[in-house]
Structure formats: structure tokens, C-alpha cells
VEXVEXTOR-911770 format. One line per 4 residues: for each residue x, y, z of N, C-alpha, C, O, CB. Coordinates in pm, whole numbers. Glycine has a CB too. Layout:
N
X/Y/Z/X/Y/Z/X/Y/Z/X/Y/Z/X/Y/Z  ...
//
This chain:
226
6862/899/3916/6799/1023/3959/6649/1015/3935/6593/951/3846/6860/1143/3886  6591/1092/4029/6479/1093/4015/6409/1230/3973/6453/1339/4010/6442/1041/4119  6265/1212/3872/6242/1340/3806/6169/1403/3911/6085/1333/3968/6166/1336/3666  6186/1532/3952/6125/1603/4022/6067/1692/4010/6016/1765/4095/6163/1623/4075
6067/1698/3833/5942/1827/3785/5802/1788/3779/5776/1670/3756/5962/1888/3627  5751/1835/3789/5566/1840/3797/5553/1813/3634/5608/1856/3532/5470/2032/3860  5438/1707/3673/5389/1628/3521/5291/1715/3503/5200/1743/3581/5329/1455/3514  5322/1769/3367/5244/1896/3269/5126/1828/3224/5120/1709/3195/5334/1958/3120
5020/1926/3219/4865/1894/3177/4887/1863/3048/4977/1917/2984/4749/2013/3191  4757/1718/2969/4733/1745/2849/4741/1902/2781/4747/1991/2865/4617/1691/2841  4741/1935/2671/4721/2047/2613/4566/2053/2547/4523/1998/2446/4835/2061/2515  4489/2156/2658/4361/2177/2604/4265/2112/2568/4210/2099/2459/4364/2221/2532
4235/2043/2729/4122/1941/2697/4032/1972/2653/3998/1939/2539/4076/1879/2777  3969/2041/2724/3818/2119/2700/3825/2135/2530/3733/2095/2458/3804/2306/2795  3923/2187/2487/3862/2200/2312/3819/2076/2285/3706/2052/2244/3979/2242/2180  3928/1968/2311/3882/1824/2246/3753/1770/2310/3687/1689/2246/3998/1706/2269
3708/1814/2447/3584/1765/2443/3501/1813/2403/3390/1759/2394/3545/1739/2523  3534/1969/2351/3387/2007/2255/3320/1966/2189/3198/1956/2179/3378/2070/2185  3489/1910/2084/3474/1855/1946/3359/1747/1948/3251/1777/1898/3615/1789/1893  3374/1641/1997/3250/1546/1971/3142/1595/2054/3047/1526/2015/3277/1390/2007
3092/1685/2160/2990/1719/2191/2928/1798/2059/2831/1760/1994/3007/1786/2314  3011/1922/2034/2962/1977/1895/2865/1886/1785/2746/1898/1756/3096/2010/1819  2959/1799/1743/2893/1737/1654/2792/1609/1690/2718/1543/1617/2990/1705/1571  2828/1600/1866/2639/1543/1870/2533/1658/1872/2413/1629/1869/2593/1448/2033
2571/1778/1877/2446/1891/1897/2409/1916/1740/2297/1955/1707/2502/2061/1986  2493/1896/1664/2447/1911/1504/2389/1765/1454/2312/1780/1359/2593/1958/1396  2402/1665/1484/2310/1553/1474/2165/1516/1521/2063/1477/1464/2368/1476/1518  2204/1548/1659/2063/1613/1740/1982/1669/1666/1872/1630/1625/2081/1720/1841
2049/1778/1644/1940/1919/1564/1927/1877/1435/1858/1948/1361/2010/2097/1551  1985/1761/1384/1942/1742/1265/1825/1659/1256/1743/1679/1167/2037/1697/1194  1811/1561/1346/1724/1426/1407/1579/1516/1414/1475/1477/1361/1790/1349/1596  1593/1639/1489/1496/1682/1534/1387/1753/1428/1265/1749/1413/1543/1756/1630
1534/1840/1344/1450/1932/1214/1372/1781/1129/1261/1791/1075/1605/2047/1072  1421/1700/1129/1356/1605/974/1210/1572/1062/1103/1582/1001/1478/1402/907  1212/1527/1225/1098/1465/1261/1011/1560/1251/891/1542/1230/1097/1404/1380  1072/1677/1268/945/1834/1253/884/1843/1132/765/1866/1112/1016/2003/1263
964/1827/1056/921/1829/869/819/1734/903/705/1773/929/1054/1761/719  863/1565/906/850/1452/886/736/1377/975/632/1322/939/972/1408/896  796/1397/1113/735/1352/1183/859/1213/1232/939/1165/1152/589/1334/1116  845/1170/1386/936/1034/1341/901/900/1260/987/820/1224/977/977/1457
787/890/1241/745/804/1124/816/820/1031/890/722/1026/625/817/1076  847/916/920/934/915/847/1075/854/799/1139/844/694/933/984/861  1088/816/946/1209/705/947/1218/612/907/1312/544/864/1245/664/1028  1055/594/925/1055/428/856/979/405/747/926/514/723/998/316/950
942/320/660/892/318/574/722/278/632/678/255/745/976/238/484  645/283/473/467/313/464/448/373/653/387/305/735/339/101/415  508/496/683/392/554/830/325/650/821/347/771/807/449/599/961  204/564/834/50/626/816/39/739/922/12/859/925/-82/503/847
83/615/1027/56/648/1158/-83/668/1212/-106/729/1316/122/753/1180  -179/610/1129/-339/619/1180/-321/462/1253/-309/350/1205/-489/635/1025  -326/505/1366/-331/423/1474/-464/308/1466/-453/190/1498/-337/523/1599  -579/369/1420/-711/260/1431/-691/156/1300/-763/59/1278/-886/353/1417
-584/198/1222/-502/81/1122/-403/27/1186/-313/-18/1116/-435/131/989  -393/19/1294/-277/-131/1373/-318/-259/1362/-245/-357/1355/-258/-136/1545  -465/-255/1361/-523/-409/1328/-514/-494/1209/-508/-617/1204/-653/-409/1337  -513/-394/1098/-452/-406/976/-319/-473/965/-305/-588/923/-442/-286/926
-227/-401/1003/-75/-426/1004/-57/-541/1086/8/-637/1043/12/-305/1060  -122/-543/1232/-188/-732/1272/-218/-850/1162/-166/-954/1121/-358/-727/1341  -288/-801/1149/-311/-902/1004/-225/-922/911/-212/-1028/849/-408/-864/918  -168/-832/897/-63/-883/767/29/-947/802/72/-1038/731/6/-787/687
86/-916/922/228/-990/998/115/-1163/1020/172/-1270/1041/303/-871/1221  -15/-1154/1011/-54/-1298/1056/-39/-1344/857/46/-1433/855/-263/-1313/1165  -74/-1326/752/-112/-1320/657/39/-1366/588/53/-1459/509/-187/-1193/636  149/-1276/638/271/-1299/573/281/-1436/533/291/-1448/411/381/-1263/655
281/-1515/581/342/-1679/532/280/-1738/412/326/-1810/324/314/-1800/649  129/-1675/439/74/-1700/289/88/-1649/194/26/-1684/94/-23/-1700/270  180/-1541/196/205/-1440/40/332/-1537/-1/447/-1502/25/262/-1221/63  297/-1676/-76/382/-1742/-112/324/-1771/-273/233/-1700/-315/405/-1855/-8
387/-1888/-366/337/-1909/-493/314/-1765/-583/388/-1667/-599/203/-1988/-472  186/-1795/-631/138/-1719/-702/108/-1580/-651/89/-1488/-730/47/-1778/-743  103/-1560/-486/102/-1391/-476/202/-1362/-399/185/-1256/-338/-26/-1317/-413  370/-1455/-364/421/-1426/-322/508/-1282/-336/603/-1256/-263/441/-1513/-318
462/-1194/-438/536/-1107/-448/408/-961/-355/395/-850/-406/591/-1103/-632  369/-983/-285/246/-891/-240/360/-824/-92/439/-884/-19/51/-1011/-186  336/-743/-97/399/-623/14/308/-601/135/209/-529/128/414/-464/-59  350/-674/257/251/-691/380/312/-538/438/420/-478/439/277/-861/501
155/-514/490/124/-350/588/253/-357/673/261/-457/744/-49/-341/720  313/-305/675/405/-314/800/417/-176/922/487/-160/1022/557/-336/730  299/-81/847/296/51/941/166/70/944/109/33/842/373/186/893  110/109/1014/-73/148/953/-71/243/884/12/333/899/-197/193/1058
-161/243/797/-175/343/659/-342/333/634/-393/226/602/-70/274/497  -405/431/647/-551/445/620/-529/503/418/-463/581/349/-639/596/766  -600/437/411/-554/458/228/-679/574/185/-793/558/228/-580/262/101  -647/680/104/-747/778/88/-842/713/37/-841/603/-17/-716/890/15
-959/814/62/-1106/780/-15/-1085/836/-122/-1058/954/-145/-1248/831/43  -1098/754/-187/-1066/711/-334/-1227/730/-404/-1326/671/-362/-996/524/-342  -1227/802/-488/-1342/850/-555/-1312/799/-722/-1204/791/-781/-1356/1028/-529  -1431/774/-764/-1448/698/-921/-1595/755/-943/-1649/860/-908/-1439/491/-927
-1645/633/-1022/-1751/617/-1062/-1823/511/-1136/-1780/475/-1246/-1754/694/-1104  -1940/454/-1081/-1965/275/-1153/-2003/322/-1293/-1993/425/-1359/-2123/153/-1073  -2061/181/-1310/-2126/169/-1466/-2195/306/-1572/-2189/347/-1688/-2257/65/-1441  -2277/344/-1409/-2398/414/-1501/-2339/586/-1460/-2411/682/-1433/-2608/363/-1431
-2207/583/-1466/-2168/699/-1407/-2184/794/-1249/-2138/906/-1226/-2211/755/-1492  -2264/705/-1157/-2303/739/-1002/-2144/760/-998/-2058/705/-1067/-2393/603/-878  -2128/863/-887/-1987/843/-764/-2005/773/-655/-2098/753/-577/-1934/973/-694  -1884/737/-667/-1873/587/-581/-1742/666/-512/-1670/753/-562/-1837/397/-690
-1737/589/-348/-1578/645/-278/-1557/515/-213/-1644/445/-161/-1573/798/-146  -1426/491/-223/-1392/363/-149/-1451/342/-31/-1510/235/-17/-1262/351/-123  -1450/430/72/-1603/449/204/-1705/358/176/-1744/298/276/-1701/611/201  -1756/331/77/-1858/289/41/-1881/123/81/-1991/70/98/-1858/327/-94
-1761/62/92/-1706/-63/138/-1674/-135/259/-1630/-244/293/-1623/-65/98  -1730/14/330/-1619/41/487/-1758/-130/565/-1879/-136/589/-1651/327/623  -1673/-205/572/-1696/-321/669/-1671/-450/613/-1673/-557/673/-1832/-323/719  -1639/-422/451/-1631/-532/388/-1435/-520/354/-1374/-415/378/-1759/-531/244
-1358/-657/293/-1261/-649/275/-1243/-618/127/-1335/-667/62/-1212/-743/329  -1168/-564/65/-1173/-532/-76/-1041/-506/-151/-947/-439/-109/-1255/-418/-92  -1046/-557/-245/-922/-550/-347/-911/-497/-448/-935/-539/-561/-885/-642/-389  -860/-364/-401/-868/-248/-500/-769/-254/-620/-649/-259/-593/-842/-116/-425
-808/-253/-749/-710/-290/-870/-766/-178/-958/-883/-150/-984/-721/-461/-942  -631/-111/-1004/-672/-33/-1117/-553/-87/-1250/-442/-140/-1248/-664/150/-1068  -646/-38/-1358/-637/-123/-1443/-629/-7/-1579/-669/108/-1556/-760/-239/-1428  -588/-35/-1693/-634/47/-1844/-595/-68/-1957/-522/-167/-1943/-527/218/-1880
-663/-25/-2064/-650/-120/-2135/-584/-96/-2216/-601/-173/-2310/-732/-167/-2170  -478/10/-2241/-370/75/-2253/-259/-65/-2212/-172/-113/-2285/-376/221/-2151  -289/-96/-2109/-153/-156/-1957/-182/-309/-2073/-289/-312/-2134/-235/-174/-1678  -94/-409/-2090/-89/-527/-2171/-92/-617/-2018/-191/-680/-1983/64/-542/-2295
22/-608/-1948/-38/-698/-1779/-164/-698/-1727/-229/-797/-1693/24/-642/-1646  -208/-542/-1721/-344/-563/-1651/-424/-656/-1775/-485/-760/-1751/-431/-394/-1609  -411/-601/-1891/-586/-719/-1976/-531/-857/-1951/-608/-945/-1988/-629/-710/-2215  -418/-898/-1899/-350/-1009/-1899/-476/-1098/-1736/-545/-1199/-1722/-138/-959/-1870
-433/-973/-1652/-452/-982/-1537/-607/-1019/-1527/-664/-1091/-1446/-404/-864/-1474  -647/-959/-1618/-854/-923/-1582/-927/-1046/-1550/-1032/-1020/-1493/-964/-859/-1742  -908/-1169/-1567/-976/-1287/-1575/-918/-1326/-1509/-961/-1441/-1498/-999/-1357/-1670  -795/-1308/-1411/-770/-1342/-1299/-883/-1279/-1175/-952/-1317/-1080/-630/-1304/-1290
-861/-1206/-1220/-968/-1099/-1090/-1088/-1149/-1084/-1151/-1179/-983/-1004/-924/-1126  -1137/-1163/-1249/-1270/-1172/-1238/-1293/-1328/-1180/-1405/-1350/-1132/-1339/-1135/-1383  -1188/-1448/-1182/-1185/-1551/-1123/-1260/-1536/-991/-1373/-1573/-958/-1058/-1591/-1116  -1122/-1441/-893/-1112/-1432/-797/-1243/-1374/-741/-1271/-1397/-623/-1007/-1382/-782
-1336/-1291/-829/-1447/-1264/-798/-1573/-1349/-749/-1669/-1354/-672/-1466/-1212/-883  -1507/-1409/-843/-1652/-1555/-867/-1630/-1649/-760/-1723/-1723/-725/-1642/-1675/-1036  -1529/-1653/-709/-1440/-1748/-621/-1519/-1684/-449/-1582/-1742/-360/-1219/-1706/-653  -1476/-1552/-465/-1506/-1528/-267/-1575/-1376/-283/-1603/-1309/-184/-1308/-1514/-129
-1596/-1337/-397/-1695/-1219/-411/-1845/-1280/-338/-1899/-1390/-351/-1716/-1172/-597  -1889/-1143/-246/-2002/-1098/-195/-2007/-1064/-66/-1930/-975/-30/-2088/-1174/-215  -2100/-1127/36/-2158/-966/103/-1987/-890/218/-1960/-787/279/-2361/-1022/266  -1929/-1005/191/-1771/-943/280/-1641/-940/272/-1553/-914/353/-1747/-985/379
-1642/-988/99/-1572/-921/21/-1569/-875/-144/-1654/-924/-218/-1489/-972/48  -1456/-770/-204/-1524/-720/-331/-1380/-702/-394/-1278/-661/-338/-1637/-569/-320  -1401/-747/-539/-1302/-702/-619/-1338/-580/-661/-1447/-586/-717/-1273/-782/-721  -1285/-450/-657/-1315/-321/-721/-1211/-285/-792/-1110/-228/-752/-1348/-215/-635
-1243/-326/-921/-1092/-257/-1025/-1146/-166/-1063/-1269/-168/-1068/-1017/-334/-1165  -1078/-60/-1102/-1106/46/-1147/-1062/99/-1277/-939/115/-1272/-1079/110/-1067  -1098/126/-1364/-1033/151/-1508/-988/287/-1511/-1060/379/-1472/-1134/129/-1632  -816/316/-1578/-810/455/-1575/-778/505/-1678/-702/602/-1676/-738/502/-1493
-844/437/-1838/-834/481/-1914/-915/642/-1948/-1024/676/-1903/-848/380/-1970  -843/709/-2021/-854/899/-1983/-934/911/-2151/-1005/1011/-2154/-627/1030/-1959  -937/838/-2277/-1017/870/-2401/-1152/786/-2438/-1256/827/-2388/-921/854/-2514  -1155/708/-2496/-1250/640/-2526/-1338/584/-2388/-1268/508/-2321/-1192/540/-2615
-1469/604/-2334/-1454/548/-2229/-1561/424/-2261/-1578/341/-2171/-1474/647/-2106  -1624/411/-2371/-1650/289/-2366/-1558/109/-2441/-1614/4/-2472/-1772/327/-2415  -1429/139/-2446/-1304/114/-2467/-1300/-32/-2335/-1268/-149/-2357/-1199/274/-2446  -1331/11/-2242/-1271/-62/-2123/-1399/-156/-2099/-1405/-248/-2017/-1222/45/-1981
-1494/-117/-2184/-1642/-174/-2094/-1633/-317/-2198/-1628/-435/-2163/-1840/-44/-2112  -1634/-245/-2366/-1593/-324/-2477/-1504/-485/-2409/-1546/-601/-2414/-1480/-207/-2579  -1421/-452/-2372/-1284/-547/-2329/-1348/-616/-2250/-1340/-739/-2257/-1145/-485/-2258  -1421/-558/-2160/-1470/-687/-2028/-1586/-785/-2106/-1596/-906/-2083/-1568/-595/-1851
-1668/-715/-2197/-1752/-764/-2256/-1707/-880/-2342/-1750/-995/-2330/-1809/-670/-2314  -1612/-837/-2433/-1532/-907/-2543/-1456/-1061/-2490/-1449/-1175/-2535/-1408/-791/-2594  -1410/-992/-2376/-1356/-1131/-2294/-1456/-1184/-2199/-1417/-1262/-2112/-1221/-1103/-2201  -1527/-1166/-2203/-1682/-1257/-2083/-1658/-1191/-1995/-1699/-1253/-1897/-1690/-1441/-2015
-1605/-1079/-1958/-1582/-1107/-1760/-1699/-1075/-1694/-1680/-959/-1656/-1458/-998/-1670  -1799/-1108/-1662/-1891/-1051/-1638/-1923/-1020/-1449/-1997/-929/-1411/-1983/-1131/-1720  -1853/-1113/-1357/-1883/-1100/-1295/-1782/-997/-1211/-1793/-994/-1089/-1923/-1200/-1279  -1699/-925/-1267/-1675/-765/-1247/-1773/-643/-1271/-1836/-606/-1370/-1571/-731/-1332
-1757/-575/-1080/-1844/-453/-1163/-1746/-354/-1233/-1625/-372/-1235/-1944/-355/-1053  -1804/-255/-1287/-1720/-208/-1377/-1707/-17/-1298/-1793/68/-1276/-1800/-239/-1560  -1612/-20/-1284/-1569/118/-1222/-1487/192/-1303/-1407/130/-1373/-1497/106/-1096  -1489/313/-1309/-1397/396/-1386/-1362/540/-1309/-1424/599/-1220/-1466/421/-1531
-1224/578/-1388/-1211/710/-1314/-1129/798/-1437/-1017/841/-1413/-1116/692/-1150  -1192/820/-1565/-1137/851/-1667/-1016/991/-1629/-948/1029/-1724/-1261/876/-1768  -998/1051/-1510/-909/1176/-1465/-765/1092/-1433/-654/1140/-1459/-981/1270/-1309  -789/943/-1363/-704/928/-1337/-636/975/-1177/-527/963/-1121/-671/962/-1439
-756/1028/-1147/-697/1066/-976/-665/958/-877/-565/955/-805/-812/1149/-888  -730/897/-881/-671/765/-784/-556/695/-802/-514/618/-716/-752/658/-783  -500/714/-909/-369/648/-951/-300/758/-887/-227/708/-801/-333/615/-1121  -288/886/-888/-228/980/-840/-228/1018/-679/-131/1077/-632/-271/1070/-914
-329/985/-604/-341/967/-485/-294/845/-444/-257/862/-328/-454/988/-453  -277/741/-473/-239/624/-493/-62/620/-480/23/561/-413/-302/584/-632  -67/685/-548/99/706/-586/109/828/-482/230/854/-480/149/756/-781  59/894/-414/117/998/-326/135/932/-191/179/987/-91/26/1129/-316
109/852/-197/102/788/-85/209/641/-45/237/595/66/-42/759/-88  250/598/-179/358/564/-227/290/387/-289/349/279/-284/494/582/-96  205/407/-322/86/245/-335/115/267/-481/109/149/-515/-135/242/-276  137/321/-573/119/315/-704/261/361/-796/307/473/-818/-7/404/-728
292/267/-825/400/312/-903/414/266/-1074/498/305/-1156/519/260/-821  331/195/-1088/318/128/-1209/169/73/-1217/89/82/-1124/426/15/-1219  141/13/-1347/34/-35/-1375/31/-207/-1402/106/-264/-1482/-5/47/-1482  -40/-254/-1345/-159/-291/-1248/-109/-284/-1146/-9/-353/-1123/-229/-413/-1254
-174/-182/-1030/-184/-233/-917/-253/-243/-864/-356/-183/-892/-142/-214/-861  -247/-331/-739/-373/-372/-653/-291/-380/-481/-196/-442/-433/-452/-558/-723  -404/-265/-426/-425/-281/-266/-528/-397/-234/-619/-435/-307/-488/-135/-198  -490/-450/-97/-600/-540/-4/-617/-468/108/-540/-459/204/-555/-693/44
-768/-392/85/-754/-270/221/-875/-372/237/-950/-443/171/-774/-48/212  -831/-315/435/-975/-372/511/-1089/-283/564/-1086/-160/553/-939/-447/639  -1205/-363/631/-1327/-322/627/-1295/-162/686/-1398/-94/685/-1430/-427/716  -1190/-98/729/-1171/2/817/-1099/141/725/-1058/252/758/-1076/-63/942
-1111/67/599/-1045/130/478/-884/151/464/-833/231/386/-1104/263/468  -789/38/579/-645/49/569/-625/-67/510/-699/-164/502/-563/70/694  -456/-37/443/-371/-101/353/-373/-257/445/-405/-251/564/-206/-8/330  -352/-337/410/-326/-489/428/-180/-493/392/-81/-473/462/-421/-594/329
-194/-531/242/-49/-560/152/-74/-434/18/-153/-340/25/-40/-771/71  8/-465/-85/15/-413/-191/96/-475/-272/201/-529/-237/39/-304/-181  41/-470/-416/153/-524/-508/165/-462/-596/75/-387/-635/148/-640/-557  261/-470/-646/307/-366/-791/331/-477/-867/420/-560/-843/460/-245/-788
235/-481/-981/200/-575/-1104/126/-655/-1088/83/-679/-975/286/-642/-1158  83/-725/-1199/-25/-876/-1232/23/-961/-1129/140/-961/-1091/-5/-971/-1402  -91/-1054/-1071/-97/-1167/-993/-135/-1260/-1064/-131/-1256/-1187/-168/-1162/-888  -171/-1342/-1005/-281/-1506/-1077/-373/-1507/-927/-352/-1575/-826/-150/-1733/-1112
-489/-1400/-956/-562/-1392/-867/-645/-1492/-806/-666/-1518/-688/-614/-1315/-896  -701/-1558/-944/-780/-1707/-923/-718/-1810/-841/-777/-1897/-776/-800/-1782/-1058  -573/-1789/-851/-490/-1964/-823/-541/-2012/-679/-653/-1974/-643/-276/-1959/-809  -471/-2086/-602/-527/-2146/-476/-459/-2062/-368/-497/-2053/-251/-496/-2310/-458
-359/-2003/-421/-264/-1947/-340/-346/-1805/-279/-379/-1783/-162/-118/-1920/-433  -369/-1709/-410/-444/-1627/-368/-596/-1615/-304/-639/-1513/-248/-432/-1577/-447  -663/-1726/-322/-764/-1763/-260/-760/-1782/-122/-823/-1728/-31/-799/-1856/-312  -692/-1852/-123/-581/-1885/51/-570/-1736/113/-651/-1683/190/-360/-1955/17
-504/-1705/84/-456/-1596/148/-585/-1453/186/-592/-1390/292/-330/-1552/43  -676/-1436/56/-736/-1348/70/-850/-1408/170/-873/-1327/260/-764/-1292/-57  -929/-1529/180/-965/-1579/307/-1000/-1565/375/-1111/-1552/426/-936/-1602/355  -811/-1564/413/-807/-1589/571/-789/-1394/601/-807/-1347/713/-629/-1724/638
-759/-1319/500/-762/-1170/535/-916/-1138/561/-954/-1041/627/-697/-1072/407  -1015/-1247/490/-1183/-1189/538/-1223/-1265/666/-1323/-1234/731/-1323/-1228/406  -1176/-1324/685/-1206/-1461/794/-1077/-1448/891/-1006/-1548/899/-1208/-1644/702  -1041/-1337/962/-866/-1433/1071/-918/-1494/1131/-1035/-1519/1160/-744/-1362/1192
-829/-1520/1153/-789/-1658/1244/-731/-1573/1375/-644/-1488/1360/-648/-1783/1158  -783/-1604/1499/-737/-1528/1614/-608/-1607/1636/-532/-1576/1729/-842/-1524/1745
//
């Protein structure tokens, strides 16, 4: 025999296709609220999103192969990030703002003599100074010791370093802007921002600034190579 009743509908499609439309409209709207907060940069990690820092983040993707040895632990730009103007003050107490640099390449290190890595670190830098310091590029460490402030000057003295200039920011704001931005999380650190005042790399802790490795590398960040 043959069936001759009429083949009955699923039961209630339409609900089941709500169901996953629903919950792409609550994903959606979720995608959308964070980029509003956020922005879609937020998605990804360091986005500056200052666009006239893409050349920067160029460079570092060229730069990567050399963050090997002694600075292989350095964190290449991978988003553009214009790094704040960073305000201190030199020797004789003048204000100084990272601006102040704008064409030269520079390796911003802050430092206290508090930190046992950084005094570790200091005669690395000041190596690295003596090494490729002048008119187009600059070691600028910055001291952020907050009591004694001739404490830090003592130390550079005590250990020879002489061919560091000596910067300070006894408030400590640049470590805090630094860190808002997500560059500072510990002590010593050091940015490689370029002449345009954006991030290069970053590292969180002591290097061996002097070695060949870091010489290498910082260079070819003042000098590319097309």
C-alpha cells in the first residue's frame, strides 16, 4: 500500500531560525558597543592608531631579525603608537620634553637607583652612548628617583659614567604615562622611539646595551636600509 497522507511540516521553523539569527544580533551588538568604547584597534594589541607612526612599525618589522643575542628580548612596534611627550628635567633643572629630539632617534631609559638591574644596566647605556651617541642619535635615561635627588647624580659620578646626560623626573610622571600606555611595567625600561617621536620596540628590563648585538640593531634603526 501506498501512503496517501500529506507529509506534515517541520514543527516551527521560523522559531529555530530565530534562534541563531538572535544570537548573531547580540554578538553584533556586542562587536559594535566595545569598538565604540574602544575603537577597533582595541582588538589588537599596542593601537596607537597615529597613522604618521606606520613608518615606525616599517622599521621594526625591517629591524625584527636583529633583536637577537643580547637584545633579543626587545618588543618590535607592531601598531603605530606616537609615545607621549614626556616631560623631565636635565642637570641644571631646565624642562626638557621628549619633542625636544623630534628628528633624531633616541633611547628612552628610565632608571632609579632604588632598581638593582637598572645600576646594573647604567654602563651599558653609557657604553652604548659612547658607541653611536650624537647629532642622530641619543641615549636619554631618565632617573625616577622621588627623595634624595642628588643620590642618582652621586652614582653616575661614583661609577665614571660620564658620557650620560643626566635627566630626572623626581614625580615620577613618565613612568606613569609610560605605563598608561602600556610601555612600562617594571623597572628598567627602555623605548627606541624615532625621529617622529613613535615607539620602534620596547623592553621590559636590563639589556647589554654596549654588546655588538645592540649596536647592530640600533644602527640600522638610525641608518635603514631601504
Amino acid at each position: 500500500m501506498t501512503n496517501d497522507m500529506p507529509e506534515l511540516p517541520s514543527p516551527r521553523p521560523a522559531a529555530t531560525r530565530r534562534i541563531p539569527i538572535a544570537i548573531g544580533a547580540v554578538l553584533i551588538g556586542a562587536v559594535i558597543g566595545f569598538a565604540g568604547i574602544y575603537g577597533f584597534g582595541g582588538l589588537k594589541r599596542n593601537a596607537g592608531g597615529d597613522t604618521a607612526c606606520r613608518p615606525a612599525v616599517d622599521l621594526a618589522r625591517k629591524l625584527a631579525p636583529l633583536a637577537q643575542g643580547e637584545v633579543a628580548a626587545l618588543t618590535m612596534a607592531t601598531s603605530p603608537l606616537r609615545l607621549p611627550d614626556l616631560a623631565f628635567e636635565d642637570a641644571d633643572g631646565k624642562p626638557r620634553k621628549l619633542s625636544d629630539w623630534r628628528g633624531r632617534t633616541v633611547l628612552v631609559n628610565l632608571w632609579a637607583t632604588w632598581c638593582v638591574p637598572c645600576r646594573r644596566e647604567m654602563p651599558a647605556l653609557d657604553s652604548l652612548q659612547t658607541k653611536l651617541g650624537g647629532p642622530n642619535f641619543e641615549v636619554v635615561a631618565v632617573n625616577i628617583d622621588t627623595r634624595d635627588p642628588e643620590k642618582p647624580k652621586n652614582f653616575l659620578k661614583d661609577a665614571h659614567l660620564a658620557r650620560l646626560d643626566f635627566f630626572s623626573d623626581p614625580k615620577a610622571k613618565v613612568f606613569q604615562e609610560l605605563k598608561a600606555v602600556g610601555r612600562a611595567l617594571g623597572m628598567p625600561t627602555s623605548v627606541l622611539v624615532d625621529g617622529q617621536g613613535c615607539e620602534i620596540a620596547t623592553i621590559a628590563g636590563p639589556a647589554e646595551w654596549g654588546s655588538d648585538d645592540a649596536v647592530k640593531l640600533i644602527t640600522a634603526a638610525v641608518k635603514p636600509t631601504e
